[in-house]
Backbone bond lengths (Angstrom), bond angles and torsions (degrees), N, CA, C in turn:
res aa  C-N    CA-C-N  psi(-1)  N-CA   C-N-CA  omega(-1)  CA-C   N-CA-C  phi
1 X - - - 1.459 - - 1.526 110.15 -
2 X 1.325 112.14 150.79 1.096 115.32 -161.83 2.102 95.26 -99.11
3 X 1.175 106.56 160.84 1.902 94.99 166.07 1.715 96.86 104.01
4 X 1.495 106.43 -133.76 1.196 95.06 -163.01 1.621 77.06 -169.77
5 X 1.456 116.61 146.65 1.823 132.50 -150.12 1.412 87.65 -107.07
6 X 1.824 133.07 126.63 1.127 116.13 146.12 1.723 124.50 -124.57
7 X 1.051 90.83 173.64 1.876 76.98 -156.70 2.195 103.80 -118.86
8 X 1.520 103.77 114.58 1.363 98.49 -158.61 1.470 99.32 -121.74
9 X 1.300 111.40 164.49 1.479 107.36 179.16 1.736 111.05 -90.07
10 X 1.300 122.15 147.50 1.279 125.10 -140.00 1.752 96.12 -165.59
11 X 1.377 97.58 115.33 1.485 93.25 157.41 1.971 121.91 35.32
12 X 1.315 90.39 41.32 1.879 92.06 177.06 1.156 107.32 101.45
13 X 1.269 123.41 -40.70 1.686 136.59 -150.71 1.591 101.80 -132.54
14 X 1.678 98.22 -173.06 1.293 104.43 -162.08 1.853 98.51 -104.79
15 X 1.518 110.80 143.11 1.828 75.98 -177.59 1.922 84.21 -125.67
16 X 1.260 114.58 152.62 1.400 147.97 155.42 1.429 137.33 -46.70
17 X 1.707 123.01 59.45 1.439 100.32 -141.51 1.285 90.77 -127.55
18 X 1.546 107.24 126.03 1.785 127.64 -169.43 1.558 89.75 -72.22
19 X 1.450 125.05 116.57 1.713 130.98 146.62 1.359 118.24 -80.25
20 X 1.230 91.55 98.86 1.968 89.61 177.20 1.218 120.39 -135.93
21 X 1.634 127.48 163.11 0.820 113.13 -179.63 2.264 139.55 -56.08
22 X 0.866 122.31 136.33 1.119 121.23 -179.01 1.855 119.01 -31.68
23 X 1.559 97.65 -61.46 1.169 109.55 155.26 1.515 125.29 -27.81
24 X 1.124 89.49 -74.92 1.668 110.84 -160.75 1.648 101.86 -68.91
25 X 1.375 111.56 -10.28 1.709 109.53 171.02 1.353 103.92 -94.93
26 X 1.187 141.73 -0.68 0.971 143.54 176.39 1.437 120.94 -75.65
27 X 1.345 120.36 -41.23 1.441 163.02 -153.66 1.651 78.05 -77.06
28 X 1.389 124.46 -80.08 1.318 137.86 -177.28 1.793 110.31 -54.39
29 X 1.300 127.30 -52.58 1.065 122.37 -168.84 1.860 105.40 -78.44
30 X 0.849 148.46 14.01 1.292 165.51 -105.04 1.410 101.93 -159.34
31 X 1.639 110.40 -84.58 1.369 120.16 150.45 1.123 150.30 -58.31
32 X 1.768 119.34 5.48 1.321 139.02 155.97 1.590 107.59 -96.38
33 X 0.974 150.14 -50.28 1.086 151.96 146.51 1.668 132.28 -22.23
34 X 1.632 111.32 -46.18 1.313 108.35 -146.58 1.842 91.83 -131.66
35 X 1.167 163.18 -161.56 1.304 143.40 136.73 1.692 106.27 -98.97
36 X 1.189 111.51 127.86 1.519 127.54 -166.68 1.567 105.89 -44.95
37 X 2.039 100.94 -33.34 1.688 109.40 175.31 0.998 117.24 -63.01
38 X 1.435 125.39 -24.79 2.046 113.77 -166.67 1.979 95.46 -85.88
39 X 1.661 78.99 175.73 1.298 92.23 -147.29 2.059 123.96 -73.80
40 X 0.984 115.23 150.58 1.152 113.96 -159.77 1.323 124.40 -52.15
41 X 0.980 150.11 -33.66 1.671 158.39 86.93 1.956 112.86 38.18
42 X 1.620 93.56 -62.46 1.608 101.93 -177.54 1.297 92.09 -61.93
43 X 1.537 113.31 -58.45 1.651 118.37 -159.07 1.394 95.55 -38.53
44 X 1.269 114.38 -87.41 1.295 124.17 -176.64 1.567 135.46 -28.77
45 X 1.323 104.61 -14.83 1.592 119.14 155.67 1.517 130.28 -83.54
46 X 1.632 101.39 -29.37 0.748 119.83 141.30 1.717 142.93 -21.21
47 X 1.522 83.20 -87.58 1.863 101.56 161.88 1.309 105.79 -31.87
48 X 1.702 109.37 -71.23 1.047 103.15 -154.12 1.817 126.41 -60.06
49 X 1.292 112.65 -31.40 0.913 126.72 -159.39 1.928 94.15 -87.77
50 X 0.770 124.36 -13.72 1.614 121.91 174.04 1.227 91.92 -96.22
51 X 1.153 150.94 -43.44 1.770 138.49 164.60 1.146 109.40 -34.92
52 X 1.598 125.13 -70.94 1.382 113.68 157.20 0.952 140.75 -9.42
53 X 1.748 112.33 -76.36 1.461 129.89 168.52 1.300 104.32 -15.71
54 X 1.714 104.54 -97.28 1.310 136.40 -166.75 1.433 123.90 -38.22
55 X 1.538 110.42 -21.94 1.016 120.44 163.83 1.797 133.57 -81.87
56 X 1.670 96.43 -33.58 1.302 116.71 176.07 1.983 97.50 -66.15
57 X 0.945 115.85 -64.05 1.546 133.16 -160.17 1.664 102.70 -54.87
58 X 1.682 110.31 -52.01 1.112 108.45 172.79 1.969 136.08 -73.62
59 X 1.629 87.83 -14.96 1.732 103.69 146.02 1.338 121.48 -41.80
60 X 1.801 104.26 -78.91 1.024 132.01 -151.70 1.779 108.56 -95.51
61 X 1.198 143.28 1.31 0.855 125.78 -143.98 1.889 81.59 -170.71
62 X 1.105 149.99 -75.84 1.117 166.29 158.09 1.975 107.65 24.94
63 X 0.858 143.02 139.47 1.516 129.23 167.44 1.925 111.35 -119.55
64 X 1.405 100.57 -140.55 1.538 94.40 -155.49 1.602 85.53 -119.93
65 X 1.448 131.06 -6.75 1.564 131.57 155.79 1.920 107.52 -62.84
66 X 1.505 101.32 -63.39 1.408 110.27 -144.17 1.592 92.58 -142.78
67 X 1.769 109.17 134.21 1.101 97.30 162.53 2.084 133.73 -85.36
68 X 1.433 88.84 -6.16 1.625 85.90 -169.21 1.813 91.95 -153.12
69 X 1.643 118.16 146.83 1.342 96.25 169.93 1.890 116.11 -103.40
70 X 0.976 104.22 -141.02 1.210 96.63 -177.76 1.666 123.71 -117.28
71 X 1.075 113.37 -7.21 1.513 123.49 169.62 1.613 146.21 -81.02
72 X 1.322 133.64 164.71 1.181 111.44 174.35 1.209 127.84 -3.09
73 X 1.852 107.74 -70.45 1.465 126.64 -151.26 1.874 101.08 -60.42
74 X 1.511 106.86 -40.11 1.585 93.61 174.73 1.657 101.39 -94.24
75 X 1.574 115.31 -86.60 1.259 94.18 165.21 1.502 91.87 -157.66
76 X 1.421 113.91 -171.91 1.653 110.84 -150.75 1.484 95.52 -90.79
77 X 1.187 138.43 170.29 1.557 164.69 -171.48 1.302 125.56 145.32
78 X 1.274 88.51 120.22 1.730 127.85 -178.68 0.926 136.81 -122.38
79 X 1.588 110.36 34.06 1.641 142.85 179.56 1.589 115.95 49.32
80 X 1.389 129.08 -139.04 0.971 115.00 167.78 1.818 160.71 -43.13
81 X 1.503 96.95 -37.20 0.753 136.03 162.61 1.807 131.17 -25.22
82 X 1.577 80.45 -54.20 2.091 107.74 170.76 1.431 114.15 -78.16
83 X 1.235 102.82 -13.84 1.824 118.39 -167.36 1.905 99.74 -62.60
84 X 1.164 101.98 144.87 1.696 103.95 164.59 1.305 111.92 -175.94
85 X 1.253 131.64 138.70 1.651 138.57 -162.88 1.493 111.46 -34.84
86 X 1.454 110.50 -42.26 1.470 111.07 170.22 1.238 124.87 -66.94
87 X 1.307 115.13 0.71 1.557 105.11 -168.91 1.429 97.10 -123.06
88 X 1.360 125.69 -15.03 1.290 127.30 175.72 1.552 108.81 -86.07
89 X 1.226 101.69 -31.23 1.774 101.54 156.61 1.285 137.82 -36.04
90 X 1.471 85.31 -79.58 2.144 115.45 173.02 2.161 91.98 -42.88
91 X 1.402 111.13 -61.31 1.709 103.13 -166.75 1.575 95.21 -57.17
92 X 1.533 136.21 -54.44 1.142 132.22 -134.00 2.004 89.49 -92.73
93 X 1.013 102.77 -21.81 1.553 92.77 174.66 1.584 120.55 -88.46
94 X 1.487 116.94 -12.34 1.015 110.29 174.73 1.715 110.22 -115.00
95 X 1.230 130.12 11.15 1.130 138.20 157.87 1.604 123.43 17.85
96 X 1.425 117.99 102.57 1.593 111.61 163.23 1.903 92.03 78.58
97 X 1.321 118.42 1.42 1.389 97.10 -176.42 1.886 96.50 -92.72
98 X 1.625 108.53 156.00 0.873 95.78 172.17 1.716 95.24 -150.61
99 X 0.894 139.70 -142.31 1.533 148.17 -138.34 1.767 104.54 -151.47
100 X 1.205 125.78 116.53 1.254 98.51 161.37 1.380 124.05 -155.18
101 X 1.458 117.38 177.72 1.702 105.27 174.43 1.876 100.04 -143.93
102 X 1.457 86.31 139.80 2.318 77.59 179.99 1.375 97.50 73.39
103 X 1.169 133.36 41.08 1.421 100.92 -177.70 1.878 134.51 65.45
104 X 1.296 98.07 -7.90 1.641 97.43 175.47 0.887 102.42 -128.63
105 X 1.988 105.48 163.58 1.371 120.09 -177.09 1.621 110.57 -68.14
106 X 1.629 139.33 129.32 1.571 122.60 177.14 1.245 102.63 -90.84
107 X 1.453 104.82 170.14 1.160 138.78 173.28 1.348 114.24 -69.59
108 X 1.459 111.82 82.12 1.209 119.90 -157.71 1.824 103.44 -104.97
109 X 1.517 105.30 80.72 1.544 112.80 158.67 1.045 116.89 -94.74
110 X 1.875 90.28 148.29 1.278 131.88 -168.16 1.608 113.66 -124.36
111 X 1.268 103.34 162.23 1.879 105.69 -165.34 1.430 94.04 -158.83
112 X 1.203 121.64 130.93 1.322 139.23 134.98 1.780 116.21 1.03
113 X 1.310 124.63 -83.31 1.771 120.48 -164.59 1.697 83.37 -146.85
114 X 0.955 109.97 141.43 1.901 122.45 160.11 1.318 99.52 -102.23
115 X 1.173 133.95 -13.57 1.743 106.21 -173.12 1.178 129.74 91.62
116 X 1.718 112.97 0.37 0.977 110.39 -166.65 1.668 123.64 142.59
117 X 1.010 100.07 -57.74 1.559 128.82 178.50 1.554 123.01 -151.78
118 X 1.418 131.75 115.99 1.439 133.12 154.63 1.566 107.77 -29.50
119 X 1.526 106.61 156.66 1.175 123.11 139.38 1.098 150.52 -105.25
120 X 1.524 129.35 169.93 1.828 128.09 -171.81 1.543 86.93 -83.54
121 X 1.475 113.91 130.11 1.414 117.66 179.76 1.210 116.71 -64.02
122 X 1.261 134.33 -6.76 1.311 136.10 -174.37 1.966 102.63 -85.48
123 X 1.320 106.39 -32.46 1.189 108.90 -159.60 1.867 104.68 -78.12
124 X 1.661 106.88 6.01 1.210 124.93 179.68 1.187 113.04 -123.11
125 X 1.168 121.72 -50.48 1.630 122.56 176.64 1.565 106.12 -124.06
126 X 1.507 111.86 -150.88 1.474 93.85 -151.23 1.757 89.69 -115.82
127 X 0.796 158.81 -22.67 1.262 152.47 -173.32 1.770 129.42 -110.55
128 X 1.427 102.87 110.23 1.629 105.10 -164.59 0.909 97.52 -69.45
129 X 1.828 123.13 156.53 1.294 147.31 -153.50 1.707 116.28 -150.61
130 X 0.713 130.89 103.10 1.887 120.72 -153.64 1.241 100.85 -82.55
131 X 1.199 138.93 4.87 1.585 128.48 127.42 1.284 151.84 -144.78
132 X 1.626 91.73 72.10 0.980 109.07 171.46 1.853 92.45 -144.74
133 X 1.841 90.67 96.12 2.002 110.54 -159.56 1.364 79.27 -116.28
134 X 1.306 108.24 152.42 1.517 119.77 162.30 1.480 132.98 -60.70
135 X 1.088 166.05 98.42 1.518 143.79 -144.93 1.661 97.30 -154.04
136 X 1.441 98.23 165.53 1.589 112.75 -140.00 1.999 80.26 -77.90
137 X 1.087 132.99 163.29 1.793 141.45 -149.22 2.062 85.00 -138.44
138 X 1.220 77.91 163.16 1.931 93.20 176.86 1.414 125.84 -160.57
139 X 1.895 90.74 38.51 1.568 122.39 166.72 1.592 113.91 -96.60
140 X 1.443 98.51 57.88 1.609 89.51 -170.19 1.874 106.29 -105.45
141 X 1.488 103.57 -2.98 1.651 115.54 152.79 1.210 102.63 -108.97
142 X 1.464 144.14 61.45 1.536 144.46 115.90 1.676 111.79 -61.35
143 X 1.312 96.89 120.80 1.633 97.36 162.28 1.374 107.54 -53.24
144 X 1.353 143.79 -8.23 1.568 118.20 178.20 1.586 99.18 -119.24
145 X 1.106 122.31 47.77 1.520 127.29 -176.43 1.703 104.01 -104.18
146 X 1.236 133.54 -7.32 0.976 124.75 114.92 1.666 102.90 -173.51
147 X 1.705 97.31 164.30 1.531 146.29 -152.22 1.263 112.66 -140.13
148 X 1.653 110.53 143.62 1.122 122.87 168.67 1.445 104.19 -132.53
149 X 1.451 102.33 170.44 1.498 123.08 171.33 1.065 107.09 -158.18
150 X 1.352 113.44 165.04 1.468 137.89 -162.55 1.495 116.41 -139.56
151 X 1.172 115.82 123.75 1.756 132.14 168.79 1.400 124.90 -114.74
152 X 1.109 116.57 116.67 1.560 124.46 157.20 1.341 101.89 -46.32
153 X 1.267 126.35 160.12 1.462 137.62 160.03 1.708 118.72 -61.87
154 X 1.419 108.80 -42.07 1.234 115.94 178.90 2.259 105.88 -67.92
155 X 1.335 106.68 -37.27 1.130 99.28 -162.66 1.692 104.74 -84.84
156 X 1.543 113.97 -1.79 1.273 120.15 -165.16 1.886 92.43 -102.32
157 X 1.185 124.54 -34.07 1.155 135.52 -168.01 1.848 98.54 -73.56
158 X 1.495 104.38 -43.74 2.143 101.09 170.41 1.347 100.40 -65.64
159 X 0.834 120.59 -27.52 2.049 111.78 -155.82 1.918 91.63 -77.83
160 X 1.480 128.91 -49.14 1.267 147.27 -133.23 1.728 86.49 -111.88
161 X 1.534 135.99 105.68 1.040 125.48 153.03 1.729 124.92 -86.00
162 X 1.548 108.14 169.51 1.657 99.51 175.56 1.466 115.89 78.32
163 X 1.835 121.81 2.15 1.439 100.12 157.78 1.415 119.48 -137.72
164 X 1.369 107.64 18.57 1.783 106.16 -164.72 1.373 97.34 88.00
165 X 1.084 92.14 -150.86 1.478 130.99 -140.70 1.932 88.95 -104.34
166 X 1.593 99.01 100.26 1.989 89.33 179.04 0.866 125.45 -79.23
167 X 1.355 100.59 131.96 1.775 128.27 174.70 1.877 117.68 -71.79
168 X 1.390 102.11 -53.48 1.515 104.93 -157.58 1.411 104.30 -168.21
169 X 1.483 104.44 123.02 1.964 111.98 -171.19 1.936 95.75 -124.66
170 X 1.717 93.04 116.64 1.451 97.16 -175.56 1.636 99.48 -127.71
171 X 1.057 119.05 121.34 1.000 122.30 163.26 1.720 140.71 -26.30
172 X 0.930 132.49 99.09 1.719 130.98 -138.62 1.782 93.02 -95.13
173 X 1.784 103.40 -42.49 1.598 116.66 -166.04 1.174 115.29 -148.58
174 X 1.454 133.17 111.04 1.592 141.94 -177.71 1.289 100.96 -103.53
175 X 1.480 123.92 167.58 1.317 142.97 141.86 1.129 107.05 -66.14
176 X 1.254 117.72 165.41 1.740 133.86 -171.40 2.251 89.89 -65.20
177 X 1.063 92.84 -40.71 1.513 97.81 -167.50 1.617 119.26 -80.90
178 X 1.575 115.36 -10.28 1.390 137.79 158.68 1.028 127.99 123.08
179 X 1.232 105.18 -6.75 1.980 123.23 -170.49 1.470 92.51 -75.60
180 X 1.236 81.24 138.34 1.507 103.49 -178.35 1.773 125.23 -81.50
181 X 1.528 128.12 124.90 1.236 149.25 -152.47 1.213 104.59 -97.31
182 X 1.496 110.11 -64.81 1.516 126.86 -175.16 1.500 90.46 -125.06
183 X 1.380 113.19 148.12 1.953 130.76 154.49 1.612 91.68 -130.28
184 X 1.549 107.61 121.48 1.315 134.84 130.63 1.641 125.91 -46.93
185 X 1.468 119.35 105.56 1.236 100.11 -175.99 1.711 94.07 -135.75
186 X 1.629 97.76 136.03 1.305 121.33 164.93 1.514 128.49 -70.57
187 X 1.204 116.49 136.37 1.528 114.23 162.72 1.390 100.87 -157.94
188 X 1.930 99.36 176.68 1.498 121.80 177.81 1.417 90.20 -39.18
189 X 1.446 124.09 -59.07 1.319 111.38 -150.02 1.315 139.97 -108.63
190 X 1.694 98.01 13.13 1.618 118.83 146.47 1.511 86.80 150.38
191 X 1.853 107.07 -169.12 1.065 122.29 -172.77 1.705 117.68 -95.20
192 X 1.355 112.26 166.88 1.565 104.04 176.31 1.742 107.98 -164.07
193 X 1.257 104.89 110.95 1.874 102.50 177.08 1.681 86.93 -68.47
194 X 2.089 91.58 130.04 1.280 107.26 141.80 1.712 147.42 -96.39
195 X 0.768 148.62 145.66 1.397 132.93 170.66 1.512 126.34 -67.46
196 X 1.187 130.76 119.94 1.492 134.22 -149.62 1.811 105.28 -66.77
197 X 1.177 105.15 -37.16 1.640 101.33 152.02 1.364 147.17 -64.02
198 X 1.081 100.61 -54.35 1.872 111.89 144.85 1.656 115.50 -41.24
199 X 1.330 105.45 -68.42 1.736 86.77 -177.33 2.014 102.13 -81.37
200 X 0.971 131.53 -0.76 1.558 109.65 170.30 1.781 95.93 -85.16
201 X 1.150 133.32 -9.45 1.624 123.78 167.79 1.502 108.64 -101.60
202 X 1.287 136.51 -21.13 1.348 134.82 135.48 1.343 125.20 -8.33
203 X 1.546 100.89 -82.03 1.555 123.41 174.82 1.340 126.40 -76.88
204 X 1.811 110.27 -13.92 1.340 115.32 165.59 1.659 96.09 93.06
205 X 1.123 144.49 -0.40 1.388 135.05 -152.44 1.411 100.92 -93.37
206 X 1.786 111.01 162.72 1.436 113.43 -169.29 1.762 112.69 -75.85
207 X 1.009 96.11 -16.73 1.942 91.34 -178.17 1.104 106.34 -153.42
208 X 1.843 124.31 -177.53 1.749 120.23 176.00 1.413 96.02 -93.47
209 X 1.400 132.43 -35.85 1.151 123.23 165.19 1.636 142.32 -39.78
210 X 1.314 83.44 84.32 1.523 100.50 -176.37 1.729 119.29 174.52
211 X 1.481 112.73 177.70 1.329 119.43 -147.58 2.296 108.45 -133.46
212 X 1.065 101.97 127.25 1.500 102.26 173.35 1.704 111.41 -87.81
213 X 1.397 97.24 154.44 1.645 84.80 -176.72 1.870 72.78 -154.51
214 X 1.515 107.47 159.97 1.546 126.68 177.14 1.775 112.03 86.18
215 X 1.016 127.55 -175.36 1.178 148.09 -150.05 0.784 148.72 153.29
216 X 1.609 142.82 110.43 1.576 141.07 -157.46 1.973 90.85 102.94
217 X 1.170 101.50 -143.43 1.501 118.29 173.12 2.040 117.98 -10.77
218 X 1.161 97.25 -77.66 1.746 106.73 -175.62 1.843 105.23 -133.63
219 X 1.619 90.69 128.22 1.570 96.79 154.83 1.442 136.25 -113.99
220 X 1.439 126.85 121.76 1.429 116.20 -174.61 1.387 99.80 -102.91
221 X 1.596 93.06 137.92 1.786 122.86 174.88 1.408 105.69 -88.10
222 X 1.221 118.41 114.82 1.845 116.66 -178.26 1.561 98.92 -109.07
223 X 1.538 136.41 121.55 0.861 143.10 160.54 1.547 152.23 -129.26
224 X 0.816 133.67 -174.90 1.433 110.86 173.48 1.593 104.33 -160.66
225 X 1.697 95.52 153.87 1.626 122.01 -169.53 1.358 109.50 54.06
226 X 1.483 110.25 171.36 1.424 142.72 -160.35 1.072 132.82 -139.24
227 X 1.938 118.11 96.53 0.721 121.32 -171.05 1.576 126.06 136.02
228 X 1.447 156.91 141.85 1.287 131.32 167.84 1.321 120.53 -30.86
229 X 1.627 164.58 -23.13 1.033 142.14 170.89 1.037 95.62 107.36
230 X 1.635 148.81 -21.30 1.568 146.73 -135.53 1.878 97.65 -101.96
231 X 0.993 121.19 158.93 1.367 122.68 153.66 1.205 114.27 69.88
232 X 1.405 104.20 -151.54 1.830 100.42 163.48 1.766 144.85 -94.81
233 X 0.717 80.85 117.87 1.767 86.47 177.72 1.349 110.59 -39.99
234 X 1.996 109.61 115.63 1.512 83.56 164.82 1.830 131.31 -96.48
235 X 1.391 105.88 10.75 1.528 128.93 167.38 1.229 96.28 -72.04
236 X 1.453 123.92 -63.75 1.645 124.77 -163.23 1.813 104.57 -58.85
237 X 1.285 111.38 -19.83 1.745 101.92 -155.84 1.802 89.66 -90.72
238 X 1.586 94.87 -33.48 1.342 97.45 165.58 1.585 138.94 -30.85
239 X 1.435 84.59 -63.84 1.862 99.26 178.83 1.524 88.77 -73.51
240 X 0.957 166.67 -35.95 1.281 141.17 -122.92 1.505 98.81 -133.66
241 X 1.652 133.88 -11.46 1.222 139.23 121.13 1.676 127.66 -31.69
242 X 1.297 111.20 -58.24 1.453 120.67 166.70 1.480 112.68 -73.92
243 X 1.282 123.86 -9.47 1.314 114.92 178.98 2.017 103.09 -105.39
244 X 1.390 103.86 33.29 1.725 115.83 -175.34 1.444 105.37 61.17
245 X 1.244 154.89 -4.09 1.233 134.56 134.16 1.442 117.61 3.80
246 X 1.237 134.10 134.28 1.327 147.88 154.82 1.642 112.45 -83.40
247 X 1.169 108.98 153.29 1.751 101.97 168.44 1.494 129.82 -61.97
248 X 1.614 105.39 -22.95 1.355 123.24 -177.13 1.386 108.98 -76.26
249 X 1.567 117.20 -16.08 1.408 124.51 -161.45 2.030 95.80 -111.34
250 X 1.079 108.90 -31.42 1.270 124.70 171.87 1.886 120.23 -55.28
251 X 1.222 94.48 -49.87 1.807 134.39 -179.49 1.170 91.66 -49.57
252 X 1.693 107.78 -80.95 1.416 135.68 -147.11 1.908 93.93 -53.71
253 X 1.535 120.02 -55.09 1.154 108.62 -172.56 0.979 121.04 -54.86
254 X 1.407 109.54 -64.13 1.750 125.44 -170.39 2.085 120.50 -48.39
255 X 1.725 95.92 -22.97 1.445 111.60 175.39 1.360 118.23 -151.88
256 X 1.658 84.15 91.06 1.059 107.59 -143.92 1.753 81.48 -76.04
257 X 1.986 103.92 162.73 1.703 108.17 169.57 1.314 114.88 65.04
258 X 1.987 119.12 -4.90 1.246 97.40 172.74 1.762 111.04 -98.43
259 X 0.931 127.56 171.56 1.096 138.10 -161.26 2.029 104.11 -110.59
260 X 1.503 123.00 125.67 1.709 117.96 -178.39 1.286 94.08 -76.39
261 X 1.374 128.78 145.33 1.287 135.54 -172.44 1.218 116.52 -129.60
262 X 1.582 164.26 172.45 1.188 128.49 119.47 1.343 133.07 -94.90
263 X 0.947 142.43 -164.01 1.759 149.34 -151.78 1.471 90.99 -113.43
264 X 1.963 111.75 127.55 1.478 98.53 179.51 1.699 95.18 -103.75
């Protein structure tokens, strides 16, 4: 790790918290996120858009231990390790830039494959955001652009508590784009609306976007892309890097109305 280790009291215990430079976490979060191989353009949208992040989160979300942690939920870093010439590039070439709207850095999420098309963040979580709009995606050669899976009845009936033994999962509430809001699910032992997040971490599957088909014996889940749907695609920035895209042109779609700023 790059920075310097300090050690604070935390929740009962002692907690471990790398101080480093902003920069220089970037370098790392960059290369956990994105693969250091794709092309320099994505990277760099990349950067930018985790500058954002990290900045928004540690605003809004940040405490008096630690400003940001290290996982999914904020974003990934794994110190040195993720680091690689390309990724220290993309941060060091786009430097202090960050994303913004009102004057602040946004909440600039990112996901793996949409499937097709982003979503209006509201139509996922609870508070609309004027850019973060749904817009048409150009991850349609992502290996996770679409997936299936398969359930026995018995193995779908452990995963699914509260109805017996499942009968039949129909969709109650989609997004305009299909991901699922609410799932209705049947069993021996009555009915129960699920939440499309809850049962896509239930079943373990890569997104809510997607569809059940069968009944009785085996059900297959047919779906497509990876990830909440929100923000930017990093498959889509992909193709559209290799298709001469710039990062600025990459940015501009995926968030949408915000304005590149730099860090004063």
């Amino acid at each position: 790790y790059r920075g310097k280790t300090k050690l604070a009291i935390a929740e009962g215990g002692i907690a471990a918290v790398n101080a480093v430079d902003l920069e220089e976490y970037l370098y790392s979060v960059v290369g956990a996120e994105m693969s250091p191989s794709w092309p320099t353009e994505a990277l760099k949208a990349q950067a930018v858009a985790a500058r954002s992040y990290v900045i928004y989160q540690r605003n809004k979300r940040g405490n008096s231990v630690y400003d940001v942690g290290d996982d999914t939920y904020w974003q990934v870093y794994n110190g040195m390790e993720k680091e690689a010439e390309s990724t220290i590039a993309a941060v060091s070439t786009t430097q202090n830039q960050v994303l913004s709207y009102g004057n602040e850095a946004i909440e600039a999420v990112f996901h793996s494959s949409s499937g097709g098309h982003t979503e209006d963040v509201e139509n996922i979580w609870q508070e609309a955001r004027p850019y973060l709009r749904g817009v048409p995606d150009y991850d349609g050669d992502a290996p996770v652009y679409q997936w299936t899976e398969t359930f026995s009845q018995s193995e779908l009936s452990s995963l699914i508590s509260g109805v017996g033994t499942v009968l039949s999962m129909t969709p109650s509430r989609t997004t305009p784009h299909g991901r699922i809001v609410t799932m209705s699910v049947t069993g021996t032992a009555g009915t129960r609306s699920i939440d499309g997040e809850d049962l896509r971490s239930a079943l373990n599957l890569r997104s809510t976007l997607f569809v059940v088909s069968g009944s009785g014996g085996t059900f297959t889940v047919s779906g497509r892309g990876f990830g909440h749907g929100i923000g930017m695609s990093q498959w889509g920035a992909y193709a559209l890097a290799e298709q001469g895209y710039n990062y600025r042109q990459i940015l501009a779609h995926y968030y949408q109305n915000s304005t590149l700023s730099r860090l004063q």
